[in-house]
C-alpha positions in Angstrom: 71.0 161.5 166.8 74.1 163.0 165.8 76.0 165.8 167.2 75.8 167.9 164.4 73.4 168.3 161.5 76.2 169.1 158.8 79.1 166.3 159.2 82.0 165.6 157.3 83.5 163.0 155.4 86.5 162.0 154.1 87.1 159.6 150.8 88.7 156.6 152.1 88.3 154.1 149.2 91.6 151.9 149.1 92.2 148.8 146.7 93.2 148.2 143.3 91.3 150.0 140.0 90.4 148.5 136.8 94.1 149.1 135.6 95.3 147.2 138.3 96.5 150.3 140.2 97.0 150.5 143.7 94.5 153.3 145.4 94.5 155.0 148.4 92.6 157.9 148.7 93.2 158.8 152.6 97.0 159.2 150.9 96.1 160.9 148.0 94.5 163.5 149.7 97.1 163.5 152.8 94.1 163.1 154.7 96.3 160.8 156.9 98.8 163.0 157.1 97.0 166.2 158.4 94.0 165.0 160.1 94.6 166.9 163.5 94.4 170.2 161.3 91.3 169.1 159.6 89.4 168.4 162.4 90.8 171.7 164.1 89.1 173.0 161.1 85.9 171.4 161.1 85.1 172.6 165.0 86.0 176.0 164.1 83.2 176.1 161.7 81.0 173.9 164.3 81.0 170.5 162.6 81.3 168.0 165.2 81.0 164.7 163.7 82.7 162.8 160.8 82.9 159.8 158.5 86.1 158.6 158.8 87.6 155.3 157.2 89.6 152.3 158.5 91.4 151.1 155.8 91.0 147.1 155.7 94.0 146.5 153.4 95.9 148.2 155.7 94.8 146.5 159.1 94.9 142.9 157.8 97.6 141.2 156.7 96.8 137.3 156.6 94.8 137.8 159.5 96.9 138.8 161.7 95.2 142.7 162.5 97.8 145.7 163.6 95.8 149.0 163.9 98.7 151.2 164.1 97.3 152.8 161.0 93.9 154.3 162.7 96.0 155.4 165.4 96.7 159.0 164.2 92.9 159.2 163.8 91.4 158.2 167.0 94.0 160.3 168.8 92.9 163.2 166.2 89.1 162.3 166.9 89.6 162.5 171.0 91.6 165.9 171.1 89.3 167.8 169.0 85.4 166.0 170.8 84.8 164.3 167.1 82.1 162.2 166.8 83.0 159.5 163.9 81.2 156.7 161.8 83.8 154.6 161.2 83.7 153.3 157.5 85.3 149.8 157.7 84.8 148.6 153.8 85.3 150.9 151.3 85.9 149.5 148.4 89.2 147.4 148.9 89.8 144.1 150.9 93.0 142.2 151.3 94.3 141.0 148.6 95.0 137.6 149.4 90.7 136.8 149.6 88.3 135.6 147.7 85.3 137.4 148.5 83.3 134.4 147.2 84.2 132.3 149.6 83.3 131.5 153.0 86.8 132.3 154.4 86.3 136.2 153.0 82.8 136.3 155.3 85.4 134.9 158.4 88.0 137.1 158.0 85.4 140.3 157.5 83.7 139.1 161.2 87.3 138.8 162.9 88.7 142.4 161.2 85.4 144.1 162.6 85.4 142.2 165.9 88.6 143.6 166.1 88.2 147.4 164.8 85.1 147.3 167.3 87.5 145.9 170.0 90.1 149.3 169.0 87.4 151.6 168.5 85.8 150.8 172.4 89.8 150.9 174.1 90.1 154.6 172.3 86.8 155.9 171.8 83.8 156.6 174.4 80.8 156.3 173.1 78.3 156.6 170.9 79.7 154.1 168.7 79.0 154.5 164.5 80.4 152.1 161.9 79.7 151.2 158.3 80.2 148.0 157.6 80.7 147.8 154.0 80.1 151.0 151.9 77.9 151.1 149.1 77.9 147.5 148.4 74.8 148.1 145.5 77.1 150.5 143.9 80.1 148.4 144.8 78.8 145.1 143.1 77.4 146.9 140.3 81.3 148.7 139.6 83.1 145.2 140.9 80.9 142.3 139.8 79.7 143.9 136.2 82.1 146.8 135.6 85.8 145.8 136.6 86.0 149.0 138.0 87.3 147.9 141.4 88.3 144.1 142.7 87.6 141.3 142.1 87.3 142.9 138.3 84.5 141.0 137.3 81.5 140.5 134.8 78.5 139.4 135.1 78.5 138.8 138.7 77.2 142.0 140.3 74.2 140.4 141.7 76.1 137.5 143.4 78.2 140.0 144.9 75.7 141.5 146.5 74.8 139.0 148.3 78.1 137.8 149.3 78.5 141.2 150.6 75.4 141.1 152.5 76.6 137.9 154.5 79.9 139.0 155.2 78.0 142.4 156.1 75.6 140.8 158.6 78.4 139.0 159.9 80.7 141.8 160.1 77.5 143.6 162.2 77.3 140.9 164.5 81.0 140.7 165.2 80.9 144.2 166.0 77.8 144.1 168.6 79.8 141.3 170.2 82.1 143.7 171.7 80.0 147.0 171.7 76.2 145.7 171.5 74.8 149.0 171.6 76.8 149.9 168.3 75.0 152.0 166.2 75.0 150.9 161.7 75.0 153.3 159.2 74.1 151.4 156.0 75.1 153.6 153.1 74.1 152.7 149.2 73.2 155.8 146.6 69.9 156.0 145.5 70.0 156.0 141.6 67.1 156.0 139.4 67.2 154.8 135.2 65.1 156.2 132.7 64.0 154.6 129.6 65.6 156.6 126.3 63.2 158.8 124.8 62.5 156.4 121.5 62.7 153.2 123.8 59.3 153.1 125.9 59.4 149.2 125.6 62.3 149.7 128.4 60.1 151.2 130.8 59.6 147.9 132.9 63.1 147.1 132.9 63.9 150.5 134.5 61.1 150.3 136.6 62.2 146.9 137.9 65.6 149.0 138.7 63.7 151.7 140.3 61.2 149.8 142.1 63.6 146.6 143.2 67.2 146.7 142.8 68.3 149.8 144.0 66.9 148.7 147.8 68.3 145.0 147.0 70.9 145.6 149.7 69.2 147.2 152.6 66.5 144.6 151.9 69.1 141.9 152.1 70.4 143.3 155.4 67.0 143.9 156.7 66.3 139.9 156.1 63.3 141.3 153.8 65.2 139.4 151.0 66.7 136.1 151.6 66.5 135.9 155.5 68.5 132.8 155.6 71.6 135.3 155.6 70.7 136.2 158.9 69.6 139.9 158.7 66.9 141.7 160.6 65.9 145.0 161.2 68.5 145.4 164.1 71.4 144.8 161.2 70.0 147.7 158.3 69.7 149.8 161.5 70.4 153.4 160.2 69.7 154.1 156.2 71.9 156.2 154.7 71.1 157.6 151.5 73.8 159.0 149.1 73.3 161.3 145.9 75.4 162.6 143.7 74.6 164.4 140.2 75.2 161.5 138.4 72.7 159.2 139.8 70.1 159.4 137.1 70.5 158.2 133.9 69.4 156.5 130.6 69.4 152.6 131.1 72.3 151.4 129.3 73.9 155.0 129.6 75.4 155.1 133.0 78.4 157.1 131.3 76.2 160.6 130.8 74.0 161.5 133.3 70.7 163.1 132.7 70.8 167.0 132.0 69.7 169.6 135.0 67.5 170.3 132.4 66.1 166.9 131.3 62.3 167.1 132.4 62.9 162.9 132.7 64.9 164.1 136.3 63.5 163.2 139.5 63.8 165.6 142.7 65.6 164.7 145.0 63.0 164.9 147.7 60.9 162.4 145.6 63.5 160.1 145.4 64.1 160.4 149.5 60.2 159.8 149.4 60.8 156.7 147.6 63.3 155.3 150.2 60.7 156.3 152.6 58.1 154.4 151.2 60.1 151.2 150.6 61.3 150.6 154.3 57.3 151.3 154.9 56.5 148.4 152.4 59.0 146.0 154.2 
């Protein structure tokens, strides 16, 4: 499916922290600033295609989109044959929405409408994006955690779901200009485990396990709450993230579980799991 089996990616996440900082990762790691050489780099060791981000904040000021910013990137991606996903939400949004409100959902459609329109005048195809990245992990560290904007408690699971409409919409906006687009919808799969002298937990972390962690691919595959308009066309390509500290105690996101803890999953089971879920729906 994609030109390589090994790609690349590089952190794009941009918006404000729970200290109210400003953060741009593309920056930080002067990613922007030397991505011919890292793609030179990449096809000298025979990776071909990339994750790459578009940096909302960035793009839309009031609505009113200048891509000037990508431009370095999709000349970068055309000299050197890269393949890219282009990862359009990660993390931060203009500051001036409410991603509540309808207006947020409008303003997501018309930013990817236009990144699809950009992406088509510079690109050939096939065409990749990501829509919104992580948005499980996102509402969980936005909506509960104040890690990232809008800073909030409480409200993870409406997030998601606000996330999932502007998502679909974003999606459709997209297909409107380049309908055989290609979506790679990313979330981590995590699993919780109850702590050793709390079994009584076990059906909450099950309910986790089982239920939540899918809550967003389900949304966008209109398994859950089809009024939002999503479909099997919309979750399109799964893509599963995993880092070493996706497994912890329930309550205990803070320390992930030991290499050695015999409570840890494989890997492969938890790919299995996945699996098994899309089967279900």
């Amino acid at each position: 499916m994609l030109r390589s089996f090994y790609f690349a990616g590089f952190e794009c996440a941009t918006g404000y922290n729970a200290g109210g900082e400003w953060i741009d990762q593309l920056a930080a790691t002067k990613h922007d600033k030397y991505v011919d050489e890292d793609y030179r780099r990449l096809r000298e060791v025979g990776i071909q295609t990339v994750r790459e981000g578009i940096r909302w904040p960035y793009v839309d000021f009031r609505g009113h989109l200048d891509f000037c910013s990508v431009i370095p990137f999709v000349k970068a991606a055309s000299k050197h044959h890269m393949e890219v996903i282009w990862d359009l939400f990660h993390y931060g949004f203009p500051e001036d929405l409410n991603v509540f409100n309808d207006e947020f959902c409008k303003r997501f459609a018309a930013y990817c409408h236009g990144a699809a329109r950009f992406i088509k005048m510079h690109q050939e195809g096939p065409y990749y994006f990501t829509p919104v990245n992580e948005p499980s992990y996102f509402s969980w560290a936005a909506g509960d955690n104040r890690r990232f904007a809008p800073h909030c408690e409480g409200k993870a699971q409406d997030l998601k779901i606000a996330l999932a409409r502007a998502c679909i919409q974003g999606i459709n906006a997209i297909r409107e200009v380049i309908p055989e687009a290609r979506m790679v919808n990313v979330d981590p799969i995590c699993r919780v485990v109850p702590p050793s002298d709390r079994p009584d937990l076990a059906e909450a972390t099950n309910r986790y396990n089982q239920s939540a962690v899918f809550e967003s691919w389900d949304l966008l595959g209109g398994y859950v709450m089809p009024e939002l308009g999503g479909s099997r066309a919309h979750l399109d390509i799964v893509g599963m993230n995993y880092y070493w500290t996706n497994q912890w105690e329930l309550g205990r996101d803070e320390k992930p579980l030991a290499p050695d803890d015999p409570r840890l999953s494989p890997l492969r089971d938890l790919v299995r799991t996945v699996g098994s879920d899309m089967a279900a729906t």
